[in-house]
N, C-alpha and C positions, 0 to 999 in steps of 0.2 A: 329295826336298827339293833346292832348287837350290844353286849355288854363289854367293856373295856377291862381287862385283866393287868395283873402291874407283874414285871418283869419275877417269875421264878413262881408264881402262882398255877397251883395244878389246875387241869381242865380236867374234868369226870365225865366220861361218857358210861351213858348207859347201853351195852348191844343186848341180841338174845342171846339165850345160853342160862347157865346159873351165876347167878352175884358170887362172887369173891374174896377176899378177903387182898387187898394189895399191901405190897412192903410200904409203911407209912413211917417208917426209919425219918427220924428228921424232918418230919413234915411239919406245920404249924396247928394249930390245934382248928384254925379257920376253914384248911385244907382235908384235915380230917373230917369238920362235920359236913361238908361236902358228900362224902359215903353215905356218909350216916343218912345226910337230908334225902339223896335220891334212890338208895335201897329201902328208907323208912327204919331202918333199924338202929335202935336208939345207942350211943356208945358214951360211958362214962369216962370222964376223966380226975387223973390226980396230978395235980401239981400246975405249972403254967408253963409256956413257951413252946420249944417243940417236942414231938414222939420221940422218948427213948426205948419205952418197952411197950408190946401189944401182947396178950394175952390169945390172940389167934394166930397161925401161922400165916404167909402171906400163901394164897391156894385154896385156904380153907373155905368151904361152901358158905357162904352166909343164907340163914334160912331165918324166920319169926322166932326162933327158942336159939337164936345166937345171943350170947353176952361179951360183948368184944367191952376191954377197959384197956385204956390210952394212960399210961405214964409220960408225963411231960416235964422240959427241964428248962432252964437259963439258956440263952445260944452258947453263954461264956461258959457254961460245965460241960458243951459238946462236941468232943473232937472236931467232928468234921466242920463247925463254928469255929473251930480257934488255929486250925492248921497254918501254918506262916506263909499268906500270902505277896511275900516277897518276891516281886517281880524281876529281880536283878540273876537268876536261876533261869527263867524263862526261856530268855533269848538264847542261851549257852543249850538248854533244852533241843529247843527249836535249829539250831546249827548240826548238833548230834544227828538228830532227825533225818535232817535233809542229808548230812553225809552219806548214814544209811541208807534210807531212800534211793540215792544217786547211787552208790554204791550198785544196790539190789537191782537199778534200772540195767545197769552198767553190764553185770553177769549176763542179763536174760539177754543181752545185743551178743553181749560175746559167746555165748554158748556156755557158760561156767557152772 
């Protein structure tokens, strides 16, 4: 039976090849030691909540003499945590969209 994941939670596969170093931008700290647990390679952290700075680039090879350290913050000091979810944009979004879209469809019937 498998494990049950909660909505926005990473999944870490391991393939062959060399280990990596992924953009952990905004991850949780739970999410990060996820790498850490299945590369074995141990990663320090400061502060709490989620990754705002990593000390590796994302690409970078992770090998035994890697020292990756994790800055962590508030959700409420990270942009992408605090952007105005304001739904009332959405729909007006979504209208644009589809003009285009229809639009775009419209040229390729007509030859334009």
């Amino acid at each position: 039976m498998g494990e049950t994941i909660l909505e926005g939670q990473k999944v870490i596969l391991m393939t062959d090849g060399d280990m990596t170093v992924p953009d952990m931008q905004n991850w949780s700290r739970e999410d990060a030691l996820k790498v850490s647990e299945i590369t074995g390679i141990p990663f320090s952290f400061s502060g709490s909540g989620y990754v705002t700075k990593q000390s590796a680039a994302a690409g970078t090879i992770l090998n035994n003499d890697t020292e990756l350290e994790l800055e962590l913050a508030a959700p409420d000091s990270i942009e992408a945590f605090t952007q105005n979810n304001d739904d009332s944009d959405k729909e007006k979004v979504k209208q644009d969209t589809n003009i285009q879209e229809n639009q775009g469809v419209g040229d390729l019937l007509t030859g334009q």
